[in-house]
C-alpha positions as CSV (number, residue, x, y, z in Angstrom):
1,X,-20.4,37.7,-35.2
2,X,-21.8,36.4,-38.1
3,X,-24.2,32.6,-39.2
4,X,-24.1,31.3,-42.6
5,X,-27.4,29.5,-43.5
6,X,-27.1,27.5,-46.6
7,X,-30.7,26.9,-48.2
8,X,-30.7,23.7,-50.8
9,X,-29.6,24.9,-53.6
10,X,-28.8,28.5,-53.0
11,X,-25.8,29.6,-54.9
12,X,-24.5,31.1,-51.6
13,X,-25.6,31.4,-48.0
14,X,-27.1,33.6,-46.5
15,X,-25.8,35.8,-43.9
16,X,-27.2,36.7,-40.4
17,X,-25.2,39.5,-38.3
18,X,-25.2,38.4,-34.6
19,X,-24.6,40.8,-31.6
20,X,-24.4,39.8,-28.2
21,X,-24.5,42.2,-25.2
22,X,-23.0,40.6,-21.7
23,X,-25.0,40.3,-18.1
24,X,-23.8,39.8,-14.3
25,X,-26.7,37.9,-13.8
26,X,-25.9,34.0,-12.3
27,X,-26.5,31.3,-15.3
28,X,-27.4,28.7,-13.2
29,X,-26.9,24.8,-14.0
30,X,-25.8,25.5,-17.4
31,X,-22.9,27.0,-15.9
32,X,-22.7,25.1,-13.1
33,X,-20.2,22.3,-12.2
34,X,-20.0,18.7,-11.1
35,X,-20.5,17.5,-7.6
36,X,-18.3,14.7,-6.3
37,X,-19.6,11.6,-3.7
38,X,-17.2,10.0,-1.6
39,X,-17.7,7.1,1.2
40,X,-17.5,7.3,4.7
41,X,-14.5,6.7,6.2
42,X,-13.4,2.8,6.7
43,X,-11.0,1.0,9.5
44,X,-10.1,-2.0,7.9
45,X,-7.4,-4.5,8.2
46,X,-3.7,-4.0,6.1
47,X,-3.7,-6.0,3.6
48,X,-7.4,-6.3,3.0
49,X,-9.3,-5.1,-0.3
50,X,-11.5,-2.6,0.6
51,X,-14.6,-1.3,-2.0
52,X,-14.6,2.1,-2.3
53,X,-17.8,3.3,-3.8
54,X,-17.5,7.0,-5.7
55,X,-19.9,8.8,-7.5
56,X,-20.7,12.3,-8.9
57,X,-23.6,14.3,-10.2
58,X,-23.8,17.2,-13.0
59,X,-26.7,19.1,-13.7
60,X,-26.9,19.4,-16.9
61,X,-26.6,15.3,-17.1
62,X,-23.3,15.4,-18.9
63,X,-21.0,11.9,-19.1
64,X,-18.5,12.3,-15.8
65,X,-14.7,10.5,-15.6
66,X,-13.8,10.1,-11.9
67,X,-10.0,9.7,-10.9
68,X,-9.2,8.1,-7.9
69,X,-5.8,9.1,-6.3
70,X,-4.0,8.9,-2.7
71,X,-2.9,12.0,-1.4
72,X,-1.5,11.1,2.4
73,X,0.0,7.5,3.1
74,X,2.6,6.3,5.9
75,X,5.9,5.8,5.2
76,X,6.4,3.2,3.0
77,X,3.5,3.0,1.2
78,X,2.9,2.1,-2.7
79,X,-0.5,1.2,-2.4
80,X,-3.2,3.0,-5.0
81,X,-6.7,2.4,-6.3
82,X,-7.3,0.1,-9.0
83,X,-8.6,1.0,-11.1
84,X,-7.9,4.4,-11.0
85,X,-10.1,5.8,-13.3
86,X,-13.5,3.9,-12.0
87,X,-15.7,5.4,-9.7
88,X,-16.3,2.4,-7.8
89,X,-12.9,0.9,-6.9
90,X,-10.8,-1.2,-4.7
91,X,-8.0,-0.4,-2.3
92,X,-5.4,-2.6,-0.3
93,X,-3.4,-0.5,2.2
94,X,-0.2,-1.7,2.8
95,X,1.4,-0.4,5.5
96,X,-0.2,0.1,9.0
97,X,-1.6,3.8,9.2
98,X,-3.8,6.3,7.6
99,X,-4.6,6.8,4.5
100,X,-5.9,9.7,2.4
101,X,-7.8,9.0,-0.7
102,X,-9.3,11.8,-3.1
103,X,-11.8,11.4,-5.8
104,X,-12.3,13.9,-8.7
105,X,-14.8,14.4,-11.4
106,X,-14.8,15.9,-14.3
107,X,-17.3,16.9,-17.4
108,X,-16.7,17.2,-20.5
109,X,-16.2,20.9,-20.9
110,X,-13.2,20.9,-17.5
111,X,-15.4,21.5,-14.9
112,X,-14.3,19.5,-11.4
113,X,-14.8,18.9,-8.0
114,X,-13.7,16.4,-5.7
115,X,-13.9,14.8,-2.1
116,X,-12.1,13.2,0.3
117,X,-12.0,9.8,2.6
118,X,-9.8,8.3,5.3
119,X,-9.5,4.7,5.5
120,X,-7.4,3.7,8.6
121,X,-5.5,0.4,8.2
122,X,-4.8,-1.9,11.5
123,X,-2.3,-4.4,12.3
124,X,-3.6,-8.1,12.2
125,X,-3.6,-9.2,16.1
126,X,-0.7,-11.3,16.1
127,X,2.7,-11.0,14.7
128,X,2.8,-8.9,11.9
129,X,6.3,-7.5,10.8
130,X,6.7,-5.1,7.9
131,X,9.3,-3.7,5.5
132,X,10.3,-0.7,3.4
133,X,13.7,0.5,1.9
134,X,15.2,3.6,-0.3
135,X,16.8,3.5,-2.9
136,X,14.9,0.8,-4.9
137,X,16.4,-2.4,-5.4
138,X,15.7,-6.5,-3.9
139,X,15.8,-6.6,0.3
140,X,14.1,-9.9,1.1
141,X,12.2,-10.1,4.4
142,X,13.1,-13.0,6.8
143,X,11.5,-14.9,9.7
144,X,13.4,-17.9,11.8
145,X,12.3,-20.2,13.9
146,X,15.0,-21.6,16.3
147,X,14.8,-25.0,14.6
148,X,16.7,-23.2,11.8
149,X,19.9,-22.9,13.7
150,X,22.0,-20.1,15.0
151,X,21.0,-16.8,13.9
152,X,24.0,-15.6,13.8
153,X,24.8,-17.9,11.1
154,X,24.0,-16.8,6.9
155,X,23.0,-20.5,6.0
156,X,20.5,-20.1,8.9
157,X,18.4,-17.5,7.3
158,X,18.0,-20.0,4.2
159,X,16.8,-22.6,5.6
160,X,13.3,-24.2,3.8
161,X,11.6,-25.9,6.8
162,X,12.3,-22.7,9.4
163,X,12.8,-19.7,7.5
164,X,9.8,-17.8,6.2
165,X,11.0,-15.8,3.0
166,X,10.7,-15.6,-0.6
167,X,11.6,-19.0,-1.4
168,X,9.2,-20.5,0.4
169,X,7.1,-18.7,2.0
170,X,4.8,-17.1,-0.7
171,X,2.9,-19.4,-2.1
172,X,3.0,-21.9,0.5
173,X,3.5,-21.6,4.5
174,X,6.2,-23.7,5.8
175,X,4.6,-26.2,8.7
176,X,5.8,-24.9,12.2
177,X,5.1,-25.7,15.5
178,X,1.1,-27.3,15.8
179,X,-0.8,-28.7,12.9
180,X,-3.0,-25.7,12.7
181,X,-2.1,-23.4,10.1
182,X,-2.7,-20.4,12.4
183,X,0.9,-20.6,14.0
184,X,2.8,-20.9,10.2
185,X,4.7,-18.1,8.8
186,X,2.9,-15.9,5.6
187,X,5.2,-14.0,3.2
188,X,2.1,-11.6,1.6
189,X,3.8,-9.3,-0.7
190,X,7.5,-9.9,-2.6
191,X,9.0,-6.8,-3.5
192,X,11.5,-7.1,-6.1
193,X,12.3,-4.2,-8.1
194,X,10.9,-1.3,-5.5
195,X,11.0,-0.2,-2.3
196,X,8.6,-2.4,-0.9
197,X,6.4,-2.7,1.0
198,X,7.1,-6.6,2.4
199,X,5.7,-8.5,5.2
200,X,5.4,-11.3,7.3
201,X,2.4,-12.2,9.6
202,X,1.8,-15.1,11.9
203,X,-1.9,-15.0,13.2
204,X,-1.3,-17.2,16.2
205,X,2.4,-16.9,17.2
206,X,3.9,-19.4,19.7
207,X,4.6,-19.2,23.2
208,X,7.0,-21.6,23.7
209,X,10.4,-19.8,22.0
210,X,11.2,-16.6,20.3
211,X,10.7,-15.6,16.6
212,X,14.2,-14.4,15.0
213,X,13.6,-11.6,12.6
214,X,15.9,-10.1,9.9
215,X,16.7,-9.4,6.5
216,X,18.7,-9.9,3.6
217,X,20.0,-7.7,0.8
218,X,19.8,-9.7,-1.9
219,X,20.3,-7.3,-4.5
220,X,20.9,-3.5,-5.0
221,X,22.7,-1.1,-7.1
222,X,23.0,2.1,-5.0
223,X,24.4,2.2,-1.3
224,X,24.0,2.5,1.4
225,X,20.6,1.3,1.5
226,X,18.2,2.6,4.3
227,X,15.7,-0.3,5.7
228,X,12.7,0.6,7.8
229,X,11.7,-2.6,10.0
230,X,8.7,-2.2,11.9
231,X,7.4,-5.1,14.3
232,X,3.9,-5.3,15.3
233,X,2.5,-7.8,18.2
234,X,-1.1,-7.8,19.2
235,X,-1.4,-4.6,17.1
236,X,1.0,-2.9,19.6
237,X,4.2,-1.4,17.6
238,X,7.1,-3.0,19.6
239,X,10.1,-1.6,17.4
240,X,10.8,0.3,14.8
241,X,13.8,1.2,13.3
242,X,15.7,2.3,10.4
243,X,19.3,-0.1,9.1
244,X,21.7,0.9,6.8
245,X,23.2,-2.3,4.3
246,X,26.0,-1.7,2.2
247,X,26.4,-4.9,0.5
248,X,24.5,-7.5,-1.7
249,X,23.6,-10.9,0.6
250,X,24.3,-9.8,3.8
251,X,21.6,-10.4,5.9
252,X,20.9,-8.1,9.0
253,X,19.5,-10.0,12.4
254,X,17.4,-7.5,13.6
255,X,16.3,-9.0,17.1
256,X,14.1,-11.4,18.3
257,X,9.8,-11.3,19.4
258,X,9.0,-13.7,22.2
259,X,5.8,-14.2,23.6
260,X,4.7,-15.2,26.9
261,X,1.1,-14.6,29.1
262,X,2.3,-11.2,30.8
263,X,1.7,-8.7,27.5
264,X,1.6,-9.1,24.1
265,X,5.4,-9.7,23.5
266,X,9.2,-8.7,24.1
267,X,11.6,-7.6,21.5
268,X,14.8,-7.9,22.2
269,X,17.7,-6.2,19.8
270,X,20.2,-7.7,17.8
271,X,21.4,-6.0,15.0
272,X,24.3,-8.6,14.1
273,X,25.3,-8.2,10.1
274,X,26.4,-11.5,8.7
275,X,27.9,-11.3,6.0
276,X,27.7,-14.2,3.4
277,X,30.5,-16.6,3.7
């Protein structure tokens, strides 16, 4: 190869021939990479923010960009870092499960490396029911308390004193059964364009009647529609199943929960579609 060195005032530079000659010889941290830091692994609640803490070393000291991203979920799952491109970030897992997050760093000249952490997600201790669905579209989670009326009934389902969904149920918690607010319904997450997740959690659920659980398909442009229901008591999975809807506002009674002292609860099965009248 060949340098130009300009002097001040020269009329042209002048010219230095270079020649290089290669070597197996290692170059050490000048060619060496980035290392990447990741947390232990956490077991924390679903629905709970959890800090994850990141970091990476180079060196040769060069800036880093870390990218955060989740590379095993459960079924159902849309939850993600944010943000994404912090090395200290925050997660909320969504669904009951494990969860696989990676983090990557890079320097400036494309050299990586990354880690990995688990964060396992439990079910809160009482009633906690959640919901998924494919292809994307508006299925609205529901919870009735017998107060509402038959179940087998669409107005039921509607009902603003004793049906938990997305009318009322988001930003407030209906008042049922004692005046603490353990034993009231809580709509967490409203899923209106996606595929959910959505739940519904009562922290202290009643012992003196059943909980009626269903859904509705409000509205959705591609059928059938697959809906994964999953119902959780006392962190114990009691049902699971997947529905198939074929029409807007029908709403599907999936079965009811009752609790009593011999075990964390009974489900019993329904799936009655009610169509809306």
């Amino acid at each position: 190869g060949q340098l130009e060195v300009w002097i001040a005032e020269a009329p042209e530079p002048a010219i230095v021939d270079l020649r290089g000659a290669g070597t197996d010889v290692p170059c050490g941290d000048l060619c060496a990479g980035p290392i990447a830091f990741c947390p232990g692994d956490s077991t924390i609640n679903v629905n709970s923010e959890l800090q994850l803490v990141g970091a990476g070393t180079d060196p040769t000291n060069d800036p880093l960009t870390c990218t955060w991203s989740v590379t095993q979920a459960p079924p159902g799952s849309s939850a993600a870092p944010a943000p994404p491109t912090d090395c200290v970030t925050a997660f909320t897992p969504d669904i009951v499960g494990d969860y696989q997050l990676r983090l990557r760093v890079r320097d400036p000249l494309g050299n990586e490396s990354s880690c990995t952490t688990l964060v396992h997600a439990n079910p809160f201790g009482g009633l906690w029911i959640e919901m998924y669905w494919s292809p994307a579209g508006d299925i609205d989670l529901h919870l009735l308390h017998p107060n509402g009326g038959n179940p087998h009934v669409w107005a039921s389902w509607e009902d603003q004193q004793w049906a938990c969904f997305f009318s009322n149920c988001v930003f407030a918690q209906p008042e049922w059964d004692t005046v603490s607010p353990n034993d009231n319904p809580s709509l967490d997450r409203d899923d209106t364009q996606g595929t959910g997740p959505e739940n519904i959690r009562v922290h202290v659920p009643s012992k003196l009647h059943p909980y009626r659980l269903g859904f509705r398909n409000w509205s959705n442009l591609n059928f059938p529609v697959s809906v994964t229901y999953n119902v959780w008591c006392g962190g114990n999975l009691v049902h699971s199943q997947a529905y198939q809807s074929t029409q807007d506002d029908e709403v599907i009674y999936v079965g009811d929960v009752t609790y009593d002292d011999a075990g964390p609860c009974t489900f019993v099965p329904d799936g009655t579609v009610i169509p809306k009248p």
